[in-house]
Structures are given as C-alpha cells and as structure tokens.
C-alpha positions as CSV (number, residue, x, y, z in Angstrom):
1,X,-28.0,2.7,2.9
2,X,-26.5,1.7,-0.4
3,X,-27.3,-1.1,-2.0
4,X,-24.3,-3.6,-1.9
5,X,-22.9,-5.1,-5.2
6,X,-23.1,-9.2,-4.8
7,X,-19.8,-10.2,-3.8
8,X,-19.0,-12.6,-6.7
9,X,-19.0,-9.4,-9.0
10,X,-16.7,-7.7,-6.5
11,X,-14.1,-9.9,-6.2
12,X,-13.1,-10.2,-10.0
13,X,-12.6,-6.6,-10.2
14,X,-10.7,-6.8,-7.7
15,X,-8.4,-9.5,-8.5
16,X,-8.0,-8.3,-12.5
17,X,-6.9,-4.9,-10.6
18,X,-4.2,-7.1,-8.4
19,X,-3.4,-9.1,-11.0
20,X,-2.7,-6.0,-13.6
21,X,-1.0,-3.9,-11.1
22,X,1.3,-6.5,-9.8
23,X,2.5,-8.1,-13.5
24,X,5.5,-6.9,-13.5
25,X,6.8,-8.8,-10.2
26,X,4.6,-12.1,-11.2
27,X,8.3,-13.9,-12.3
28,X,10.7,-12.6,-9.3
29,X,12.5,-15.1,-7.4
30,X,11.5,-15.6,-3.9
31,X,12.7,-12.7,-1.6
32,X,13.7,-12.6,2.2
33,X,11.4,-14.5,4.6
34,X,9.5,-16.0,1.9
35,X,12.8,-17.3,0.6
36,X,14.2,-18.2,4.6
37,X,11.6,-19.8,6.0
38,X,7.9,-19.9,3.7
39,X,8.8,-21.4,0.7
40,X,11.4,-23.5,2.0
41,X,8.5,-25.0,4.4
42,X,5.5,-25.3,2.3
43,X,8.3,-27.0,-0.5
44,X,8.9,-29.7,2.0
45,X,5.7,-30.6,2.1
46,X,5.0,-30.5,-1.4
47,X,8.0,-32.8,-1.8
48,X,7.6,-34.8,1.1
49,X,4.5,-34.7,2.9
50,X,5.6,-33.8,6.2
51,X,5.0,-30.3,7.7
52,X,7.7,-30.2,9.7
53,X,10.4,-28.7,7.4
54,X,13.6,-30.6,6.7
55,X,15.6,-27.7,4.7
56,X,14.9,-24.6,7.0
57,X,14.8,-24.8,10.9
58,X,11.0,-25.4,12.0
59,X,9.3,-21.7,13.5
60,X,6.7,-23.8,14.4
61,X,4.1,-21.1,12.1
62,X,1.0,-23.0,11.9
63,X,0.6,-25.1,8.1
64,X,-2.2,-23.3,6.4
65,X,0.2,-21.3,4.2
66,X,2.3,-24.7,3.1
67,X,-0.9,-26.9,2.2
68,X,-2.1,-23.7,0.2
69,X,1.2,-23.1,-1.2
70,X,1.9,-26.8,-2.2
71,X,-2.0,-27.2,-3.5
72,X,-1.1,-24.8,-6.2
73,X,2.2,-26.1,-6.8
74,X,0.6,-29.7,-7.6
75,X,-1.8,-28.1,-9.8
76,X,0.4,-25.3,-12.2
77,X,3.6,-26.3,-11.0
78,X,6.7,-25.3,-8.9
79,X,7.5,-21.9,-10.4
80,X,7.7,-18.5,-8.4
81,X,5.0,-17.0,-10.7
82,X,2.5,-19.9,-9.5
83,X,3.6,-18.8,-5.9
84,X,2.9,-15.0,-6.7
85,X,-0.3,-15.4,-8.4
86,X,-1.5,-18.0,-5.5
87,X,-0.9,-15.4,-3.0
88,X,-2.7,-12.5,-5.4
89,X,-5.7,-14.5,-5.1
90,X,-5.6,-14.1,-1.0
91,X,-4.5,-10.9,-1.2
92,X,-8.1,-10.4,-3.5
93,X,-9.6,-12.3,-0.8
94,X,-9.1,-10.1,2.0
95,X,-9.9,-6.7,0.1
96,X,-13.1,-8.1,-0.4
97,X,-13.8,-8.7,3.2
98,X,-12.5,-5.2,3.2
99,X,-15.0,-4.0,1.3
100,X,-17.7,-6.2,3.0
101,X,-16.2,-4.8,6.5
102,X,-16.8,-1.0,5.3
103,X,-19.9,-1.6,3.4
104,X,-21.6,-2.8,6.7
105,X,-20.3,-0.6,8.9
106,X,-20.7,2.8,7.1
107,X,-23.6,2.0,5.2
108,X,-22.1,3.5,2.1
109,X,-20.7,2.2,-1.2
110,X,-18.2,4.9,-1.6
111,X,-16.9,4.3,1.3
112,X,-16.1,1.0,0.9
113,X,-14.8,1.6,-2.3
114,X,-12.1,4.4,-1.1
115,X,-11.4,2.2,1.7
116,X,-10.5,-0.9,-0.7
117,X,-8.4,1.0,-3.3
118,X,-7.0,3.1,-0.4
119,X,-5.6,-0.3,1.2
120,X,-5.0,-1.8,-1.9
121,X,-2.4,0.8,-2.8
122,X,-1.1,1.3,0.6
123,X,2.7,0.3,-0.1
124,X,2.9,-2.3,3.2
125,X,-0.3,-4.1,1.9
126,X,0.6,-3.4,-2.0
127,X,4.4,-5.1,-1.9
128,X,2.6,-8.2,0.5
129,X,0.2,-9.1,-1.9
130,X,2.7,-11.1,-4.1
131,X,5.5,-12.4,-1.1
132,X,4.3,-15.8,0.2
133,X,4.9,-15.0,3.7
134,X,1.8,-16.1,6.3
135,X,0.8,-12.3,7.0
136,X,-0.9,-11.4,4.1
137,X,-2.6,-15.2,4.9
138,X,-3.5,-13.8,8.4
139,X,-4.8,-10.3,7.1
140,X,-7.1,-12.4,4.7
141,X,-9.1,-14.4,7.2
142,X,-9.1,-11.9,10.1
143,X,-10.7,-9.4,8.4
144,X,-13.6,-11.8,7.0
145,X,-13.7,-12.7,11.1
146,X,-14.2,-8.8,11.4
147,X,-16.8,-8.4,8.9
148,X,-18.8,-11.5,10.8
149,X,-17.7,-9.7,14.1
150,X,-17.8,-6.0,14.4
151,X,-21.2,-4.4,13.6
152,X,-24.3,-5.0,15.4
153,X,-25.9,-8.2,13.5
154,X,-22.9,-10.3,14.6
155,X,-22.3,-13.8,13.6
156,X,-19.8,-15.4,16.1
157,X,-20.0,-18.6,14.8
158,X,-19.2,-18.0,10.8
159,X,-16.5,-15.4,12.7
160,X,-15.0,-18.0,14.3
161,X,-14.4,-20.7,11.1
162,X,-12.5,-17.3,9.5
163,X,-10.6,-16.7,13.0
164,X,-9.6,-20.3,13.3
165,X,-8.0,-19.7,9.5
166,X,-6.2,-17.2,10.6
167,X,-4.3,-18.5,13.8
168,X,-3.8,-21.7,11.7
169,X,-2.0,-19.4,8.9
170,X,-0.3,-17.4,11.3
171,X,-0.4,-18.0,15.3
172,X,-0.4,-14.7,16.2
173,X,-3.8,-13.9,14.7
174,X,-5.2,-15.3,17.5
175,X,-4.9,-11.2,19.2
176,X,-8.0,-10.2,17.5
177,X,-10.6,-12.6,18.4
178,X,-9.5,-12.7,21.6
179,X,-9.6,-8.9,22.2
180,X,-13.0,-8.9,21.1
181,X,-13.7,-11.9,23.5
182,X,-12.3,-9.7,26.2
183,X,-14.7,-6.8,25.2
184,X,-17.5,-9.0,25.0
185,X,-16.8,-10.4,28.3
186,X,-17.0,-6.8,30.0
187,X,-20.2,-6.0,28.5
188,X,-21.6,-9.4,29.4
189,X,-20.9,-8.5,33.6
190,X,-23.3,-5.2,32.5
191,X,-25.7,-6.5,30.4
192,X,-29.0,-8.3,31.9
193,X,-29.9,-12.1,31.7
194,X,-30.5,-12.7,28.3
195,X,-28.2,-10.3,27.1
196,X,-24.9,-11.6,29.2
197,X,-26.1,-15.7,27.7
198,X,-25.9,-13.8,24.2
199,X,-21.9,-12.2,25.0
200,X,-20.7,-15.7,26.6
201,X,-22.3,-18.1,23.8
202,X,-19.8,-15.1,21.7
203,X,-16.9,-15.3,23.9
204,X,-16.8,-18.9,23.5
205,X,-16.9,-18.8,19.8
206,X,-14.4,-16.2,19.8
207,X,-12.2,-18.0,21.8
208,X,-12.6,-21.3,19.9
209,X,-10.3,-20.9,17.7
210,X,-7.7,-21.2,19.8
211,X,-8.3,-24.9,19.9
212,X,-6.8,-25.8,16.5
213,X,-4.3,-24.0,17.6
214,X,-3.2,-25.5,20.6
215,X,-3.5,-29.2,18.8
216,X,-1.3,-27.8,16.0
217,X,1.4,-27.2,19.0
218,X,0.9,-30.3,20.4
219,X,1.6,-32.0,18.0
220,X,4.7,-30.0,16.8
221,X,5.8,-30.7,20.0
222,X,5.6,-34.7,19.3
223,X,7.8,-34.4,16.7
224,X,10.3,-31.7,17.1
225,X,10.6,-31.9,21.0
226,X,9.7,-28.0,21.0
227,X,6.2,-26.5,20.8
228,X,6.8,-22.8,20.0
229,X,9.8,-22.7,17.2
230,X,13.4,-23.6,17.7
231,X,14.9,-22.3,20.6
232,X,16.7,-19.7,18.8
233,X,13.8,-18.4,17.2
234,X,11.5,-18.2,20.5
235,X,14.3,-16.5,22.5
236,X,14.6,-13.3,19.2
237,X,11.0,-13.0,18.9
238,X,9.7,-13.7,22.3
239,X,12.4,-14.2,25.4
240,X,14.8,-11.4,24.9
241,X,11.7,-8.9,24.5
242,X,10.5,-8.1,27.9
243,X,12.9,-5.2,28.8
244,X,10.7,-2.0,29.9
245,X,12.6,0.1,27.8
246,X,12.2,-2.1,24.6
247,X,8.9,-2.5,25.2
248,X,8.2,1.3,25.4
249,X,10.4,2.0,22.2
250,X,8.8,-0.6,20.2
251,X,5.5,0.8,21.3
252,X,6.6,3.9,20.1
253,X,7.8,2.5,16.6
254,X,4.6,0.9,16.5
255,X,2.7,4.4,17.0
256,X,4.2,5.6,13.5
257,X,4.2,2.6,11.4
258,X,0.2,3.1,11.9
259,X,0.0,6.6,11.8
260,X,2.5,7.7,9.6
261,X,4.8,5.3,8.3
262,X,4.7,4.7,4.1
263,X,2.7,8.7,3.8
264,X,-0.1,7.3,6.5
265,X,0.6,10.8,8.0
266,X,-1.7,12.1,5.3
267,X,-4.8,10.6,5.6
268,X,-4.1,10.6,9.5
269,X,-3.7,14.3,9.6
270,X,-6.9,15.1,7.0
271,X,-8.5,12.9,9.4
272,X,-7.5,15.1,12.3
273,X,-8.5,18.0,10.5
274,X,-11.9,16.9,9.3
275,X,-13.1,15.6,13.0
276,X,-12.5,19.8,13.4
277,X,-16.0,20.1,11.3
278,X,-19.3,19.7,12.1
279,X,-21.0,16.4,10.8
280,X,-22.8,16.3,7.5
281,X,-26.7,16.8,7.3
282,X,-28.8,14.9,4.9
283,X,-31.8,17.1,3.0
284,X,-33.4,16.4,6.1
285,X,-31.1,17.7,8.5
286,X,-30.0,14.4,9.8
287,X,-26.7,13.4,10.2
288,X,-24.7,11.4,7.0
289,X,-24.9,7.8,8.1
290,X,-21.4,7.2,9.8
291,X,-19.8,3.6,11.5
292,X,-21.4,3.3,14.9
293,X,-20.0,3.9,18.0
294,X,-20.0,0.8,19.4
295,X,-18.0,-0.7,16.0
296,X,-15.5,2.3,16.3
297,X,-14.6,1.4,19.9
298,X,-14.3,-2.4,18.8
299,X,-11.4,-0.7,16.0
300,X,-9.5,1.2,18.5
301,X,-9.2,-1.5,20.7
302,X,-8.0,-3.7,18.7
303,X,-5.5,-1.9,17.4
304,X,-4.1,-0.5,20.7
305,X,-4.4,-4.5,21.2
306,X,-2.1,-5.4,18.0
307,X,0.4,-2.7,18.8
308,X,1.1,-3.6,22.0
309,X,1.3,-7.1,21.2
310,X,4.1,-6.6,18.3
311,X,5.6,-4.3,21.4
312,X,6.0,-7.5,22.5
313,X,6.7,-10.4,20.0
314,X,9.1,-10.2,17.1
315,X,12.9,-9.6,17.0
316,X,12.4,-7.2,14.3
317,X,9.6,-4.2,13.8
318,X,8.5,-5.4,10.5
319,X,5.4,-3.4,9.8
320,X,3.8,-6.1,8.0
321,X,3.0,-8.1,11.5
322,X,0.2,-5.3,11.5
323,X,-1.4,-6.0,8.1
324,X,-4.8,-6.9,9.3
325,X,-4.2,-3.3,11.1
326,X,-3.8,-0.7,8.3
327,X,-7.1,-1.8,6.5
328,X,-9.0,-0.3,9.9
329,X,-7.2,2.7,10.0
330,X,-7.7,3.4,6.5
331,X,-11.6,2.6,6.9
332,X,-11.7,5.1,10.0
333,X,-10.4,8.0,8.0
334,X,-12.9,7.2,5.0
335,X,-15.5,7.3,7.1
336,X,-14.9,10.5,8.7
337,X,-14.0,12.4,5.7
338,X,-17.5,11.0,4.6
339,X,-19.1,11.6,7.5
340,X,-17.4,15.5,8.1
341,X,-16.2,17.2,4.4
342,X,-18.2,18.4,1.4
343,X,-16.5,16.8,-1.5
344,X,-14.7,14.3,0.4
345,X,-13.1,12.2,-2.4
346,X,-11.0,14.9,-3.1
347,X,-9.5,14.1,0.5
348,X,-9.7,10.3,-0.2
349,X,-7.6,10.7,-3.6
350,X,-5.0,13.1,-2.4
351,X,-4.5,10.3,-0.2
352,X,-4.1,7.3,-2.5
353,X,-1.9,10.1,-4.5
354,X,0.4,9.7,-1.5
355,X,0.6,5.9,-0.9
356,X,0.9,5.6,-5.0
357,X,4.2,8.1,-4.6
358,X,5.1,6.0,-1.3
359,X,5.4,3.0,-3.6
360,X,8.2,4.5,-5.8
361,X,9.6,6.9,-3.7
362,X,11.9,5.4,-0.3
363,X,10.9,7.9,3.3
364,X,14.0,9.7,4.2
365,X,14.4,6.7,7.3
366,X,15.2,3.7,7.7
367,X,12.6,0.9,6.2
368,X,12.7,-2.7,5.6
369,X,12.5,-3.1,1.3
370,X,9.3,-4.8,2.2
371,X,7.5,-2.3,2.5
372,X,7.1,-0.9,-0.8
373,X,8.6,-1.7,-4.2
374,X,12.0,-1.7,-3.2
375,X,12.1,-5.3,-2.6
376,X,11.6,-6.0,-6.3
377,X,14.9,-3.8,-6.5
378,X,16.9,-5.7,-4.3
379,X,15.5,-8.7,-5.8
380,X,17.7,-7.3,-9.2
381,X,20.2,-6.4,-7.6
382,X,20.8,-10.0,-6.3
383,X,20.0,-11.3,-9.3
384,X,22.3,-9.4,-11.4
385,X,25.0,-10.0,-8.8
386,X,24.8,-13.7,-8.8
387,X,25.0,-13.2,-12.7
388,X,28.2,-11.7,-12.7
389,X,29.1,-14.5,-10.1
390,X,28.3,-17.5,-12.7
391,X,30.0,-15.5,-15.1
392,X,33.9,-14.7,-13.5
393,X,33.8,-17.5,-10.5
394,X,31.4,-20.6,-11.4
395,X,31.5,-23.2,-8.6
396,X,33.4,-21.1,-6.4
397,X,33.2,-21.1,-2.4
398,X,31.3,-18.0,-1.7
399,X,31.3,-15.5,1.2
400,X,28.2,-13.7,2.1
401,X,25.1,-13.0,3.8
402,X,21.8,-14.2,4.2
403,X,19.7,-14.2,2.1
404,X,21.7,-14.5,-0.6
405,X,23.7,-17.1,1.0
406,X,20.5,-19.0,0.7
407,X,19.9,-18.1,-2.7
408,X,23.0,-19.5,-3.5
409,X,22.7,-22.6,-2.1
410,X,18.9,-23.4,-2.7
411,X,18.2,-23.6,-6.4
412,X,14.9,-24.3,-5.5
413,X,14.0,-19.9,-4.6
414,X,14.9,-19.3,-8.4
415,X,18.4,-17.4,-8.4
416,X,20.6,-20.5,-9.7
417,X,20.2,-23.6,-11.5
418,X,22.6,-25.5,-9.3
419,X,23.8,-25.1,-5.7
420,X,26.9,-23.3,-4.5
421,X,29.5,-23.9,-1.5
422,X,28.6,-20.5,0.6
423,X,30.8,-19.5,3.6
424,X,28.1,-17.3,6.2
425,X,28.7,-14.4,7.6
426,X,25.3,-12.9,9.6
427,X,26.2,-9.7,7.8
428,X,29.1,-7.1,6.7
429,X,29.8,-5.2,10.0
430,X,33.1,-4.4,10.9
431,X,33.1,-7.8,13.7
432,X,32.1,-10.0,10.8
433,X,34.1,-9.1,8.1
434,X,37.5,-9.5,10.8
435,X,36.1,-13.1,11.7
436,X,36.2,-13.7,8.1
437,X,39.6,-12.3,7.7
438,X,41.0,-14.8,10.8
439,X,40.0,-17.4,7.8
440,X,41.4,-17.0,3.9
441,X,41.0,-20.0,2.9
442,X,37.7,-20.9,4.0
443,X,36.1,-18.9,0.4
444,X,37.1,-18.4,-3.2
445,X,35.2,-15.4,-3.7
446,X,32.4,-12.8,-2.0
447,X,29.7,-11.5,-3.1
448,X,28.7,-9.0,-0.5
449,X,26.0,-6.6,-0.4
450,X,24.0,-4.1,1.7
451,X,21.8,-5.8,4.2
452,X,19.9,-3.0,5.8
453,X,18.5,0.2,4.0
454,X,20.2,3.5,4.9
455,X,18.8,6.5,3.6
456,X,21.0,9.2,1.9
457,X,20.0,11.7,4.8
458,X,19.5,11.5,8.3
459,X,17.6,14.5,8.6
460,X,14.5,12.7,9.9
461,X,15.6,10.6,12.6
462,X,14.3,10.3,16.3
463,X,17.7,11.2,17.2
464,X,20.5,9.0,18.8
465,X,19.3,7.6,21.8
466,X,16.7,6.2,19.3
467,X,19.9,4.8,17.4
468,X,21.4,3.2,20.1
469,X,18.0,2.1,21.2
470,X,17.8,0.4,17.9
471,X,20.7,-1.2,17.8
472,X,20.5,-2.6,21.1
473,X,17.2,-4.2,20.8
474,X,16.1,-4.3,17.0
475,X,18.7,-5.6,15.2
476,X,19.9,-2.1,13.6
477,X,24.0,-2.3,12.5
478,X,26.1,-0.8,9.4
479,X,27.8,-2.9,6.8
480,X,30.9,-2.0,5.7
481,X,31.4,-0.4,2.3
482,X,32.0,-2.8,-0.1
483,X,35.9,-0.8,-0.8
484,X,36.6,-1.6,2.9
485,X,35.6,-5.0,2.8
486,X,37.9,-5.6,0.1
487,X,40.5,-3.8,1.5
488,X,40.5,-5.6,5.2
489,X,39.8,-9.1,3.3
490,X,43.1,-8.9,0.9
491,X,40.3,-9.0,-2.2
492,X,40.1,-7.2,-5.1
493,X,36.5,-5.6,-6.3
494,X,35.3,-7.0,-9.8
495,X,31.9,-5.6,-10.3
496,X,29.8,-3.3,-8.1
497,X,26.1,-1.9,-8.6
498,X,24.5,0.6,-6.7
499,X,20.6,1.5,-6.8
500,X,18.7,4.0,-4.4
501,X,21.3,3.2,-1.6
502,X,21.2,0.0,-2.4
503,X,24.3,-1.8,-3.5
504,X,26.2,-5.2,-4.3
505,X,29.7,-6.2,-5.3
506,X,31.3,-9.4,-6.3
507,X,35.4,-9.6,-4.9
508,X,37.9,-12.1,-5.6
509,X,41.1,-13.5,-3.8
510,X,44.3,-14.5,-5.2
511,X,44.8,-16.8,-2.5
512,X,48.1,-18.6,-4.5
513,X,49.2,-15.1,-5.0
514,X,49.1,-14.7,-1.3
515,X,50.4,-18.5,-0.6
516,X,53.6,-17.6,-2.2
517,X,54.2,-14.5,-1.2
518,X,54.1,-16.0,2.8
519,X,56.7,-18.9,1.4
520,X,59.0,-15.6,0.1
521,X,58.6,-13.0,3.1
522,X,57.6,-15.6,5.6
523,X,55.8,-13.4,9.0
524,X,58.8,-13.7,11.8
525,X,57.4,-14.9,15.1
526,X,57.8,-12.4,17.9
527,X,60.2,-13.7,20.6
C-alpha cells in the first residue's frame, strides 16, 4: 500500500486548485436556488438572528448552511465573492474526504489522485463548488461519514459526528447512513454473538444522526406551525410524487444522470470495457491491490439507495441532489481501470479530457445551467439585461419571471442597488403571457427571458412519450419567443441578446398611446 500524504498538505493543494480554477466566477451575483431560497435564508439570520427566514418562504432545510454562510459574512463581509469563496472551502473539504475515501479503500495514491481531480472537474461537482446551495454542504460531510464508514477498520462513531453534519446541512443526507444501517443490520442476523453486538452498537450510531434532525423539525414546527417546508413546497417535492409512472421515469432519469449525463458515459463505458480484462498481476503474480468486495457492495447500494430516493423526493430532477453520488462512481471506475489496464492513466485522462469539454460544451438535451458553466452565462445574460433595464426604464413596474423577478426586487443577491416593482409571471408559456395580457396596466415594462434550456437539436431525445412524461410530472414547458411575447402583449422589443440558446429581451409599452387610441376607436359592446 502507498504511503498516504498527511492530510494538512493535501488540502491546500487542493483548495489553491479550486480557488485558481474557479476565479473567474468568484464576483457573480447569486444565481437560482442560491438566490431563491439559500442566501435569502442564511441573510436573515445574519441580519436577524432568527433561522426561520422572513424574506423567502421557510423549506424547512436544516440551518447548517445559514450559520456557515452568516459566520463568514460577519467576518469578510456581505459580498457574493465572500459567499463563493466560503463555499470553495467546503467544496475543498469534501475532495479531501475524497481522496481519504479512495486512498483507503484502493490502497493506492494514484488512485486517489485520479479519483479527486476526476470529481473535481466533473461539471455537476465543478459548477457546485462556488453556488451556496446546501448540496455541495451535504456532499462535504457525507463523504467524510463514508471514509469513517466504508472499509473494514470502521469508525461509527467519528462517522456519525460527519453524518449528523450532513442531515443538519441538508435533510435528505440522512439516505446514506441509514442505508448502511440497513446493511449492517442484515449482516448482524448472520453474524455470531460478538460479531452481531459489533453491527448493532454501528446501526445505532448510524442511525443517530437522525436525532438532531428530528429536534431541528420539532422545533420548526413550534414556530412556523409546519414541520417539513411550506405546504407548497412539501406537496412539489414530496406529495404529488408517488404516481407509478413518475416514479419509474424519474428512476429512469436518474439511471443517466449517473451514468452518462455531463460525458459520464465515458468513464462508464471504459469501465465496462476494462472489467472485459483479466486483473493485473504484481511481480509476483498476485493480483494489483483493488477496493474490497465488501466496500464495493456498500457503493452500489448506496447508490441504487440515492437514486431511488430522488425517484422519489424533488419536483425537479436536478442532478445535483446526487452530489455525494458521482464521487463513488468516479472512484469505482478508477479503481478498475487500476486494477484491469496496463497504462491505465491514459484511460483516467481521456476521461477528465471529457468532463473538462463537458464544462464548456452544452449535451445536445435538455440540462439545467447548473450543471456546468452555463450558469455563469445566464448569470450575464441577466445581468446585462437588467443593465439595459436601468438604462431605458429606471423605476419602472417590471414583468417577468423568477428568478429575475427576485433579482429585481432583492438588492441584497447583487443584480441592483435598489429594489424594483416586479409583476410575476411563473414563466413565458403561451397561458402565462395571455394572463398577463388580460392585465395592461398592471407593468411598465418586461424583461423576459428564456427559463429552461433547449438545445438547438432534438436529435438525442428519449422520444415523445418521454416529453410528455416530462411535462406532466417534471416541470418541462416552452417559453414563447421573445417576438411573440411582444407581439400578444401590445409591446415593442428594445434590446435582445442571445447566447448558446440562451436569450433575454427587454419590451416596452406605450400604454398612453394605447389609452387614447380606446378614447378615439372605443371597442363596441356586442349586443
């Protein structure tokens, strides 16, 4: 076995590497959920002391993220770059549990090297490392819960303290430790006496966590008069999830963000490939030290365990719910091409060639931004929208969307220096832009943009019952072109940008024109 580098010279290398790679989106304003519900939370409490937010609806997401959040707020200020480079350091954090995690269970320095810089560049895990959103928060401590967990010399009670993090960052990090209880209560009914007091003494640790938990929900409960979120939030991320056929097809979804999605295809298909070869023999014909068996069927069940739990919970099938995830998948293909091919790291960099590409270049599907850089895009695209705004309609009423009805009204995400009147529309469908139409006067002026990605072809699609499927259950729709909103809102088009099927366009309304042309030609009643 290798001998391990200490930890504390790890982890600066791996933050400079962060830190150096991310520079350039240290300064953006705050972007999506971060901006919706994160920040708005965790700025509550640093203004007010109370974690119950006051200026978004309370989720009920467990405070670890806010105290962390507002910690480094009191100490370098209130400034998204503050925010960014808080969230690096967690970010840093988990890819050195990563490193620990492969280190221990592959015996091998390379491989835990490959493994971090392959997660590190994986787009998902890449564009999370800066958003101030709990997941990357989860990731963190439930990997460090794996490294304490998963290979033979297990510590349940130093796995727990990191498990206990995690649920109190994000609640549904509770699905790994109580997997592994799971596992270690079916071993325990085939193990002998000492050996079954050894898996319950674990179970129990395991399952501790989930005491924190519960008193954080209590308590919620006490003050907001709900335990698990607001009740529109439980109902789109829990209630109206339990159809069969939902279930299936996010199970389905679920299947290819792990195994393809972002260029994952590529290491999963070299990993394929290479468990065609025979294992590698040492000098003296003994196997090349690989992760054990009993590790490796830990892995698999928990993450059959996460898929079929975001089968389950979330409206939407963002891929970053399964951020603790990708880090295991990664380290399972390491580990065989280690374990299977001569020159392996030529296998291990063709892959990081493809998550680097992944990171520039958008799949031919539809994606949330998140997932790779093209957040920071839409990021400029809203900022150089609400720039034309200020410039041709200051202090106008303004029709649009969320987010950037939020960043309109919030000075506080970074977008304006003071608040405007925003009229809300949930997005730029056909249905929405008519109920606007039923009301001229209720907005000055629009800024309206494109609120879900869609690709330029359609070639690779899972066809359209998969649509349909999609739009009935996940939230999929179309926005109107930006012309046709105009058009069926009596506007006219002042400024429009476009970037990699991205777009934004600010309208106005000539609504005294319009008054005085109803006084002139008033609209004769039908008889």
């Amino acid at each position: 076995m290798d001998a391990p580098f200490p930890l504390w010279m790890v982890f600066p290398v791996i933050f400079a590497s962060l830190y150096a790679s991310h520079f350039s989106l240290l300064r953006l304003p705050y972007y999506w959920d971060e901006a919706g519900y994160y920040v708005p939370a965790a700025w509550d409490f640093f203004r007010t002391g109370s974690l119950i937010p006051s200026t978004t609806l309370s989720n009920a997401h467990p405070p670890l993220p806010s105290l962390y959040l507002a910690l480094w707020w009191k100490l370098s200020g209130f400034v998204p770059e503050v925010t960014r480079e808080a969230v690096l350091l967690i970010a840093s954090f988990g890819l050195l549990a990563v490193w620990r995690l492969a280190h221990r269970l592959s015996g091998s320095g390379a491989v835990a090297f490959w493994t971090v810089l392959l997660t590190a560049v994986y787009p998902v895990w890449f564009a999370q490392s800066t958003l101030a959103q709990a997941d990357i928060f989860a990731a963190a401590f439930s990997l460090w819960g794996l490294v304490y967990s998963l290979p033979d010399d297990r510590r349940p009670g130093l796995a727990a303290l990191y498990f206990t993090a995690a649920v109190l960052a994000k609640e549904t990090a509770i699905a790994i430790p109580v997997t592994l209880a799971a596992i270690a209560v079916i071993q325990a009914f085939r193990a002998d006496t000492a050996g079954r007091t050894r898996l319950l003494k674990e179970t129990a640790w395991l399952l501790s966590c989930a005491l924190p938990l519960a008193g954080w929900y209590v308590w919620h409960y006490a003050k907001t008069g709900f335990a698990f979120g607001n009740p529109e939030f439980l109902r789109y991320n829990a209630q109206a999830n339990f159809a069969p056929v939902r279930i299936v097809a996010a199970f389905g979804h679920r299947l290819l963000h792990l195994t393809a999605h972002m260029n994952m295809f590529v290491p999963t298909l070299l990993t394929v490939a290479s468990l065609m070869l025979n294992p590698r023999l040492d000098r003296e014909g003994r196997e090349k030290p690989r992760i054990r068996n009993a590790a490796l069927w830990r892995i698999l069940v928990v993450v059959l365990a996460n898929a079929l739990l975001f089968s389950v919970l979330g409206g939407a099938l963002l891929t970053r719910y399964l951020l603790a995830i990708y880090p295991l998948i990664i380290l399972i293909a390491v580990s065989t091409f280690a374990h299977r091919v001569p020159y392996w790291p030529s296998l291990a960099l063709l892959s990081a060639a493809a998550f680097i590409s992944g990171l520039f270049i958008n799949p031919p599907y539809r994606f949330a931004p998140e997932d790779n850089l093209e957040y920071a895009r839409v990021i400029r695209l809203h900022m150089a929208g609400i720039a034309q705004l200020n410039k041709h309609f200051p202090g106008s009423t303004v029709l649009s969307a969320w987010p950037i009805t939020d960043e309109l009204s919030k000075p506080e995400l970074g977008y304006v220096k003071a608040p405007y009147e925003v009229y809300r529309l949930d997005d730029f469908t056909e249905e929405q832009i008519e109920k606007a139409s039923a009301d001229p006067g209720g907005y000055s002026s629009a800024l309206v943009f494109s609120t879900k990605y869609d690709p330029s072809s359609t070639l690779l699609t899972l066809g359209t019952r998969s649509q349909a499927l999609d739009e009935q259950y996940f939230g999929l729709h179309h926005d109107l072109a930006p012309e046709a909103i105009a058009l069926r809102l009596h506007g006219t088009m002042v400024w429009k940008r476009e970037d990699h099927n991205q777009w934004i366009a600010l309208l106005r309304f000539n609504r005294q024109f319009e008054a005085s042309l109803q006084v002139l030609h008033p609209v004769r009643r039908a008889r």
